[in-house]
C-alpha positions in Angstrom: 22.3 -210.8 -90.3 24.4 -212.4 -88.0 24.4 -215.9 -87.3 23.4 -216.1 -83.7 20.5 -213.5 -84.5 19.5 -216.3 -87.1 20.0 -219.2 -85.2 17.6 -217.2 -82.4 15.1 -216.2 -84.8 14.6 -219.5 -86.0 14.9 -221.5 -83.0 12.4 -219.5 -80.7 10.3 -217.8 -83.4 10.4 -220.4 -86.5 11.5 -218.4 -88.5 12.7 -220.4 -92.2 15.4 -219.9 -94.0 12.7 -218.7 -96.8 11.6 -215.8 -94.4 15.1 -214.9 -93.6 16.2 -214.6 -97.7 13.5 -212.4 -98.2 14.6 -210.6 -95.6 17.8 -210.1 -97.1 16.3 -209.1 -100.3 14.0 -206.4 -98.4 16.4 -204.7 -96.8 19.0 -204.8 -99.5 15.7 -203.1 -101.4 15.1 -200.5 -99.1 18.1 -199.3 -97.4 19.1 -196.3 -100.3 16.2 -194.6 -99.4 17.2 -194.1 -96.0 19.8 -191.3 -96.1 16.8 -188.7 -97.2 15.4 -190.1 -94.4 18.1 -189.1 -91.7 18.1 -185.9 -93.7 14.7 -185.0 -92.9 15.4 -186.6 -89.2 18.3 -183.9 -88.5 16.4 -181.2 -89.4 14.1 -181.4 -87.3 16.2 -182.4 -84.7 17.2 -179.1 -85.0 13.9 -177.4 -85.0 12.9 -179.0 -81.7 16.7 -177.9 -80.4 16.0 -174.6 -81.6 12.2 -174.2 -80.0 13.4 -175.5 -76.5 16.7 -173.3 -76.4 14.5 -169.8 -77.6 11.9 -170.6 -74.8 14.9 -171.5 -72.5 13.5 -174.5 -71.1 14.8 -175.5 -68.0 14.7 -178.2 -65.0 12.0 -175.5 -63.5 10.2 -176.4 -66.0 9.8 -180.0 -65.0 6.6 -178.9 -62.9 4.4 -181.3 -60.7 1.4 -178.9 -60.2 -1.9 -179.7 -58.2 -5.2 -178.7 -58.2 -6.2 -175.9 -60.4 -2.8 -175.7 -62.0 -2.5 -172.0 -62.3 0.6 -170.3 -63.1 2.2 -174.4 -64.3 4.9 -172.9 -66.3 5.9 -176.0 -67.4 2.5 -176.4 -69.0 2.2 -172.9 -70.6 6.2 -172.8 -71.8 5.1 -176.0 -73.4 2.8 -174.7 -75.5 5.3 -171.9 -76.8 7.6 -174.5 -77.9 5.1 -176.7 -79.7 4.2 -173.3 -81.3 7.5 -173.0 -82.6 7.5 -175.9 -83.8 4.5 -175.7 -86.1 5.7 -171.9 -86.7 2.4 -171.2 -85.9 0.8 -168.0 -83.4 -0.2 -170.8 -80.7 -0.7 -173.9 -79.2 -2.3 -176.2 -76.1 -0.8 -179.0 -75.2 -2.3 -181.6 -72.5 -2.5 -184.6 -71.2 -6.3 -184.2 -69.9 -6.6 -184.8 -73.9 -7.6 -188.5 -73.4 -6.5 -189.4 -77.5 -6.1 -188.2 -80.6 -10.3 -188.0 -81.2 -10.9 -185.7 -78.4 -8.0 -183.7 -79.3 -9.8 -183.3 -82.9 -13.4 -183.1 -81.4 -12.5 -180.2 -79.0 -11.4 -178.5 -82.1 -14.2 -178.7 -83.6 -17.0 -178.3 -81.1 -14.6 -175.3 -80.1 -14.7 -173.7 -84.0 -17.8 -174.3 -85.2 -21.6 -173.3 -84.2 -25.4 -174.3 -85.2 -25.9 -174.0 -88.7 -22.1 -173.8 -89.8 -21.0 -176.9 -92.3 -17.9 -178.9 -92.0 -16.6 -180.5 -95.2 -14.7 -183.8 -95.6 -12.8 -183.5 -98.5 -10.9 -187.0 -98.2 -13.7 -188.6 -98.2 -15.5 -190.3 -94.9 -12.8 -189.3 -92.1 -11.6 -192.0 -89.8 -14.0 -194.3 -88.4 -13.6 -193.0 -84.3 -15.2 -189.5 -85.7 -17.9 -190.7 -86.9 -19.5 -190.1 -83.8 -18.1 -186.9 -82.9 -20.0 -185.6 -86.5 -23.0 -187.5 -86.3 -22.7 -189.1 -89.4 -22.9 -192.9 -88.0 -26.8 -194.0 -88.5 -27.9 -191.9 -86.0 -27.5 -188.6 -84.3 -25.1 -189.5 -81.2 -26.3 -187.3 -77.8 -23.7 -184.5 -77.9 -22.5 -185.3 -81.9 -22.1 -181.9 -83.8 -24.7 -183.2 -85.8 -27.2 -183.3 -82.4 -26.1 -179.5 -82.3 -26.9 -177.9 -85.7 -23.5 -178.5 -87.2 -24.5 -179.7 -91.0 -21.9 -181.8 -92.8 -20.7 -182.2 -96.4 -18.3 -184.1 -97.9 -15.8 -184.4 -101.2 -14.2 -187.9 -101.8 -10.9 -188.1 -103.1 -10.1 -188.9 -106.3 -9.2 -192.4 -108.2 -5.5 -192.2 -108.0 -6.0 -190.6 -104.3 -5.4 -187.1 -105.1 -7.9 -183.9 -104.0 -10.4 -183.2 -106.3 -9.7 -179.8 -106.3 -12.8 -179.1 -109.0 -15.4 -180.5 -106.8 -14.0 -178.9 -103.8 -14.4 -175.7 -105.0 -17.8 -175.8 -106.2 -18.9 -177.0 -103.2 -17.0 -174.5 -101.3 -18.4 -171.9 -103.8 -22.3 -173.0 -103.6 -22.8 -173.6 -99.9 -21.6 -170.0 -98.1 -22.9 -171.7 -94.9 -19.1 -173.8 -94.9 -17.4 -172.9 -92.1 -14.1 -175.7 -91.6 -12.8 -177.6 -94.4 -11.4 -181.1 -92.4 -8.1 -182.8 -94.4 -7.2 -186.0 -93.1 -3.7 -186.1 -93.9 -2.8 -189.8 -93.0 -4.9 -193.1 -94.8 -6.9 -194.1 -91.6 -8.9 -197.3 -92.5 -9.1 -196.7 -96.1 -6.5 -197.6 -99.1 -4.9 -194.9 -100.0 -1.4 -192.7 -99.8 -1.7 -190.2 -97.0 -2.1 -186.9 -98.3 1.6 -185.3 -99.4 2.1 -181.3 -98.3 2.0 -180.6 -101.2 -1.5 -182.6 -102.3 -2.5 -181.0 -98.4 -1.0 -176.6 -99.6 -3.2 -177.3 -102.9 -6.5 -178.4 -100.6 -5.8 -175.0 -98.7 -4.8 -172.9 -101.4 -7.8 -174.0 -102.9 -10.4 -173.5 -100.3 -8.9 -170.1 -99.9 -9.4 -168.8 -103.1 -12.7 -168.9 -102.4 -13.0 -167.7 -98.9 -10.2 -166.8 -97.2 -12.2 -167.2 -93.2 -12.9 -170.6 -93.6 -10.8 -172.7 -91.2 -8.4 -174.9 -92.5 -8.2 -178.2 -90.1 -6.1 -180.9 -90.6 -6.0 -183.8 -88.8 -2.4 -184.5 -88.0 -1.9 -187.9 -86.6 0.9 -190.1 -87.7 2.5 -187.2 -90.0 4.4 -185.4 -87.4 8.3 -184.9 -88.1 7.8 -187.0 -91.6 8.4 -184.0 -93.6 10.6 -181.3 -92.9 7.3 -179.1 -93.5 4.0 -179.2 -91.4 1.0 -178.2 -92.6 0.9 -174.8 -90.4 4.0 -173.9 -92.5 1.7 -173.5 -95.4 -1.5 -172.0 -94.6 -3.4 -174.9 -92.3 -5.0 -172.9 -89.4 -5.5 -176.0 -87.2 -4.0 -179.0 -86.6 -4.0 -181.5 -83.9 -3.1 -184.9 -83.2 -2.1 -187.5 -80.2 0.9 -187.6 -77.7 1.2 -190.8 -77.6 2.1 -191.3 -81.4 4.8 -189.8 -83.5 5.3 -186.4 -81.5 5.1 -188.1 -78.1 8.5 -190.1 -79.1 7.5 -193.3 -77.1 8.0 -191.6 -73.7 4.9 -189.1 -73.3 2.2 -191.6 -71.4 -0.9 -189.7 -72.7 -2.4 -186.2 -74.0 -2.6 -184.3 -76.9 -1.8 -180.9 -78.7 -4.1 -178.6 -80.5 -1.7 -175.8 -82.9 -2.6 -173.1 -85.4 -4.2 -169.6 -85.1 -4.3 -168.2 -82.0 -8.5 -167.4 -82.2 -9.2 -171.2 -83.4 -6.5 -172.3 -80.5 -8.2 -170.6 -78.1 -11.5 -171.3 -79.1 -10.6 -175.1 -79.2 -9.4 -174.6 -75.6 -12.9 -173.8 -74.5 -14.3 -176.9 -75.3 -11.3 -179.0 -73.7 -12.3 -177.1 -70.3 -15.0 -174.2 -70.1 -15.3 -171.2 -71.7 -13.7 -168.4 -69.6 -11.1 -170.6 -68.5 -9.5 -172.6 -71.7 -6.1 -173.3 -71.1 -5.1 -171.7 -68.0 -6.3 -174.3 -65.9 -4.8 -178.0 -65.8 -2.8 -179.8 -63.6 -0.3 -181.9 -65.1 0.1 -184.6 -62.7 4.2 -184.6 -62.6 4.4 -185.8 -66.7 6.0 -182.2 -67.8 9.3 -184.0 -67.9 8.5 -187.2 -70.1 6.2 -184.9 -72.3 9.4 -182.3 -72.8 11.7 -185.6 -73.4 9.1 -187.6 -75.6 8.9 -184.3 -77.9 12.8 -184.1 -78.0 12.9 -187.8 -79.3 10.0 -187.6 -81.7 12.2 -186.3 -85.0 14.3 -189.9 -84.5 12.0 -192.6 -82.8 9.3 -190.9 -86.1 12.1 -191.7 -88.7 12.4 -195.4 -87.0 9.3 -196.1 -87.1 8.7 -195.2 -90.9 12.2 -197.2 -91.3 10.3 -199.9 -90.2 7.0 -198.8 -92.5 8.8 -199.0 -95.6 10.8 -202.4 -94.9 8.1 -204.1 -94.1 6.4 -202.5 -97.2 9.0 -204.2 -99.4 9.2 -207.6 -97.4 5.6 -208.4 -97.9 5.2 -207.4 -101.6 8.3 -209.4 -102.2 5.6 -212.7 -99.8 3.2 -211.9 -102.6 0.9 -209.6 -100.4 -0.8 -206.0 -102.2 0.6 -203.3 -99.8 0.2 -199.4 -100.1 2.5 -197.4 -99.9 5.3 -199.5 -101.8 8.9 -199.0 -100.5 9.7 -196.8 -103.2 6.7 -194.4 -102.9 7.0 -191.0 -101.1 5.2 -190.8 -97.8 3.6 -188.8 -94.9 2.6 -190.5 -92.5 4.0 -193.8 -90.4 1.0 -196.2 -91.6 1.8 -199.5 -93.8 -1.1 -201.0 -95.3 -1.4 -204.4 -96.3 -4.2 -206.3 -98.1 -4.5 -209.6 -97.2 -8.3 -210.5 -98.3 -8.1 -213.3 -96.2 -9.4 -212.9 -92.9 -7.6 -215.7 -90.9 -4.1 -213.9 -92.4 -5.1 -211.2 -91.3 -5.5 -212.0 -87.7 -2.5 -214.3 -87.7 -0.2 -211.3 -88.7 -2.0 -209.5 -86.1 -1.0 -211.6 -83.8 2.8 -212.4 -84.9 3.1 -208.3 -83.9 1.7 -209.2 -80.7 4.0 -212.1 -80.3 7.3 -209.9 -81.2 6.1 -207.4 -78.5 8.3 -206.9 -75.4 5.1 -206.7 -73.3 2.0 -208.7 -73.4 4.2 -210.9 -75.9 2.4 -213.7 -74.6 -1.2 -212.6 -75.0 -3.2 -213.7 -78.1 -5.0 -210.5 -79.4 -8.8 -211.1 -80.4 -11.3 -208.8 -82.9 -13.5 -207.0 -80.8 -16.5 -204.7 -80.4 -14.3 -201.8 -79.5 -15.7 -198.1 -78.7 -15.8 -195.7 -81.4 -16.2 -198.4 -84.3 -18.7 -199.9 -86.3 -16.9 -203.2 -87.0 -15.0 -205.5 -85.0 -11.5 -204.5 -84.5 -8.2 -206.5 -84.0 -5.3 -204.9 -82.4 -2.3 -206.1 -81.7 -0.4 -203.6 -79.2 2.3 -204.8 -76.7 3.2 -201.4 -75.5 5.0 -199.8 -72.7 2.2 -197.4 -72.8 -1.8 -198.5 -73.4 -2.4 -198.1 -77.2 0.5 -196.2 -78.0 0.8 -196.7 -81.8 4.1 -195.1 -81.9 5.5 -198.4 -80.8 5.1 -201.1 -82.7 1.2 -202.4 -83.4 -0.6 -203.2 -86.4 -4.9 -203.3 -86.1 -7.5 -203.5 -88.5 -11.4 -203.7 -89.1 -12.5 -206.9 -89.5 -14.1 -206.2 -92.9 -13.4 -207.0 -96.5 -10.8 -206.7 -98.3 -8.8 -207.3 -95.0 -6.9 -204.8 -94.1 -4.1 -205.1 -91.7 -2.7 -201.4 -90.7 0.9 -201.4 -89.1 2.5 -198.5 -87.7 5.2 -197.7 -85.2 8.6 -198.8 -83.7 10.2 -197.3 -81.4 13.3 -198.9 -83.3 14.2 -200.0 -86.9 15.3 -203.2 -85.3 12.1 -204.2 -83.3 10.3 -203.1 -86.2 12.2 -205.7 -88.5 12.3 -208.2 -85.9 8.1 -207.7 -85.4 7.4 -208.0 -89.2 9.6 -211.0 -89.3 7.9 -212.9 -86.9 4.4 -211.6 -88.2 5.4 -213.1 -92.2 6.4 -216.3 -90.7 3.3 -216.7 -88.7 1.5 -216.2 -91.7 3.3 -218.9 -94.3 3.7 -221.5 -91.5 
């Protein structure tokens, strides 16, 4: 590190000389893994080259459509490239998808019917769907519980791995299974996010036993992480959120439902009406930053999981449990950290706040947020509301104190967030 970036670091920030020579440890630490990285970055650099050129996207295609939207070609070539991307028979892809939880609840209320079962077989899914099931004390008004939809659910095992045993008897003794849910990154919980390997065994698995039930994974925070996504090997759904990994930091909002083109289509029914799905939608001028964001995604992804894994290393080497460790494999852009302390845990909260280029001087605060049972702290100084594709870190305010930080839209804010964040802490 140069010594006018030091001298600036400590001077505005207070950052110490002690922060600063772990720092230099850390990334000394982590920087060889970070050619299979770039590896896995080019390739699907490619793959998004590749889909845009065969669908011959062009300025045209930058449409700013109105009221019913028919004919947005923009909108529809869209969904062609996404589908090439996932290697998949379709695709929709909005921004009338107001996060990633609708995305995933339109899916579901599209694919299943009174009287079919879902199963969970990562255990409870993340915390926002607990509502969309039904399975939060109580049935919600409109919760798939509220229409018929039964529930079921397989936790992972000890070291965090499918229990591919119990999956299969259940699968085997309740014929009434109709959608097998994976969540493939770690949510709230303390684990490694599912692998595609650990995710190809769940659906190999489920269809040995019965090769119509759906496979649906919930996508978010895995996108471009692996050269491979979870369409290429078997999934029949996925979905996830724009304005995370495959939104690239540029895409202000939306969504994008992939996989077969009967559970697509069905999905699409319950984002609009049934009889119309996805041939309606205006799309409000954003074809051009939702093209561009996708374009980005394979490098500002890579950045951001840059950033995952130093800051990983820099606060195991502070003295703090964190999963995944630098040197573990990943799939998703999430870096835990266990603090059980709740006061540390807000005050790194709020270091990420403070190294955020807007809102930097806001103090972020747990509250009762919508969609979760516990208080929530987020700390989220982005160019776009929420966006965890930039640099944030949130967590529940519940034991063991969790914090959960994600994002980066560059290595170096993501080095120069976590720094900040440590140092609030030991000071």
């Amino acid at each position: 590190m140069i010594k006018q970036m030091k001298e600036q670091l400590t001077n505005k920030y207070g950052i110490n000389d002690a922060v600063l020579k772990l720092y230099d440890k850390a990334l000394n630490d982590v920087e060889g893994r970070f050619k299979a990285l770039d590896e896995i970055r080019e390739f699907n650099q490619l793959k998004v080259l590749n889909a845009m050129q065969e669908e011959r996207i062009s300025e045209s295609h930058f449409t700013n459509s109105s009221g019913y939207g028919y004919g947005d070609m923009g909108r529809d070539s869209l969904d062609k490239v996404y589908a090439r991307i996932f290697n998949c028979e379709s695709a929709i892809v909005r921004p009338h998808f107001v996060n990633g939880t609708h995305a995933l609840g339109s899916a579901l209320f599209g694919n299943l019917r009174p009287n079919d079962t879902m199963v969970c077989v990562c255990g409870k899914p993340y915390d926002t769907l607990h509502s969309v099931i039904g399975i939060d004390g109580g049935e919600r008004i409109g919760s798939l519980r509220e229409f018929g939809v039964h529930y079921n659910q397989v936790e992972l095992k000890e070291n965090g791995k499918p229990d591919l045993e119990t999956i299969k008897k259940v699968l085997e003794e309740d014929e009434t299974i109709k959608l097998v849910h994976i969540q493939r990154s770690t949510g709230y919980g303390w684990r490694n996010s599912l692998s595609i390997s650990d995710i190809k065994e769940i659906i190999d698995c489920t269809k040995s036993v019965r090769k119509n039930i759906i496979c649906f994974v919930d996508n978010c925070y895995g996108e471009f992480i692996d050269i491979l996504e979870p369409t290429d090997i078997g999934a029949d759904l996925v979905a996830g959120s724009l304005i995370k990994n495959i939104g690239g930091g540029i895409t202000p909002t939306g969504g994008y439902i992939a996989g077969t083109k009967e559970c697509v289509e069905q999905a699409s029914y319950r984002l609009t009406v049934p009889g119309i799905g996805g041939e309606c939608g205006s799309t409000f001028g954003v074809m051009r930053s939702m093209y561009q964001g996708l374009f980005l995604a394979p490098h500002v992804a890579m950045e951001a999981l840059k950033g995952a894994i130093l800051c990983s290393r820099i606060m195991e080497l502070a003295g703090f449990e964190v999963l995944p460790k630098y040197d573990e494999d990943r799939s998703d852009i999430i870096q835990a950290i266990k603090f059980n302390d709740k006061e540390k845990l807000i005050q790194f909260c709020k270091g990420i706040q403070m190294g955020s280029p807007i809102d930097s001087f806001a103090s972020c605060e747990p509250w009762d947020m919508p969609g979760y049972a516990d208080q929530v702290i987020m700390a989220a100084g982005a160019f776009i509301q929420g966006s965890s594709i930039e640099l944030s870190a949130d967590a529940p305010i519940r034991e063991p104190y969790i914090a959960y930080l994600q994002g980066g839209l560059t290595f170096d804010h993501a080095k120069i967030g976590t720094l900040i964040a440590l140092s609030k802490i030991l000071n």
